[in-house]
C-alpha positions in Angstrom: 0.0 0.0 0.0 1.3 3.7 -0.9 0.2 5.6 1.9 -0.9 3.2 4.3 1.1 5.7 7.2 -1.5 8.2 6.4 -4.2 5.3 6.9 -2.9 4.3 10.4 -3.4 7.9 11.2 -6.3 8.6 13.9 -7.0 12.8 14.6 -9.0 13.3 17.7 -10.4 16.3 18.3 -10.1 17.5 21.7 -12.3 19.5 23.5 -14.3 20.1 20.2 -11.6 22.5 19.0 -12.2 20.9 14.9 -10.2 23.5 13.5 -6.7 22.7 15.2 -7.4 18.8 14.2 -8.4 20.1 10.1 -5.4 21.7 10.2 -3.8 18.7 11.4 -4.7 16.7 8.6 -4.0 19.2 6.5 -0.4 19.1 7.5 -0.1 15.3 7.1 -1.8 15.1 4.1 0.5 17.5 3.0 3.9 16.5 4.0 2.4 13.0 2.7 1.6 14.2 -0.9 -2.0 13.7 -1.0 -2.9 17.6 -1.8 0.0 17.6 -4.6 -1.5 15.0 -6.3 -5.3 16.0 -6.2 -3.3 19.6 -7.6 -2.3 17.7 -10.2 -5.1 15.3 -11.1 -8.1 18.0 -10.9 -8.1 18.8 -14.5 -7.0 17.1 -17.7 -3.1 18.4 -18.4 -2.4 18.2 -22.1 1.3 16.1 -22.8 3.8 19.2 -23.5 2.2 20.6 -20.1 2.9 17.5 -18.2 6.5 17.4 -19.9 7.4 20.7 -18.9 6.0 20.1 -15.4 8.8 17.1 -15.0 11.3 18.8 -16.6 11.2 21.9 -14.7 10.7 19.2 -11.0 13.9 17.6 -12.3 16.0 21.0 -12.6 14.6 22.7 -9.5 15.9 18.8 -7.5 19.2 19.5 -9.1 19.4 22.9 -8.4 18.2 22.8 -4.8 20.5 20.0 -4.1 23.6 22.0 -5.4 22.6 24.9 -3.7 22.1 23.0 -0.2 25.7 21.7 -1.0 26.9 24.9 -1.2 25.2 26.2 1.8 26.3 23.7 3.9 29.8 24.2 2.9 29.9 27.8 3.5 28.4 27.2 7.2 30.9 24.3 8.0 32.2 25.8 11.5 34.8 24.3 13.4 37.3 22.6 10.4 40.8 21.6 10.9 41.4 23.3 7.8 39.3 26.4 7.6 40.1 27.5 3.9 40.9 24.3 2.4 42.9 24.5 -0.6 44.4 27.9 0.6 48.0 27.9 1.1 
């Protein structure tokens, strides 16, 4: 099953306060994909749309992942070598 942690899930509302547990689900279905998905599968997207869609997922992935590289490297505290590759 795909998403059987969001089926294990159980919200209760305590003392009647609904809105705190809608957000709740909110956030889980959220962080689990659901909302993403119902985004995407609302209306009929036409191929080229869909293709540019995955394309654009793909570069964003790379570029976020190069950019947390670099972030991390610039906030390395703490090295044995603070400028490596400096003489």
């Amino acid at each position: 099953m795909r998403h059987a942690s969001f089926i294990a899930r159980t919200v209760l509302v305590q003392n009647g306060n609904v809105e705190q547990a809608v957000r709740l689900i909110n956030r889980i279905m959220g962080r689990e994909g659901f909302l993403e998905q119902y985004r995407l599968t609302r209306y009929y997207e036409k191929p080229f749309q869909t293709r540019r869609r995955i394309n654009y997922t793909k570069c964003k992935a790379i570029y976020n992942e190069d950019m947390d590289r670099k972030i991390e490297f610039l906030l390395r505290k703490n090295r044995v070598e603070p400028f490596p590759g400096y003489c």
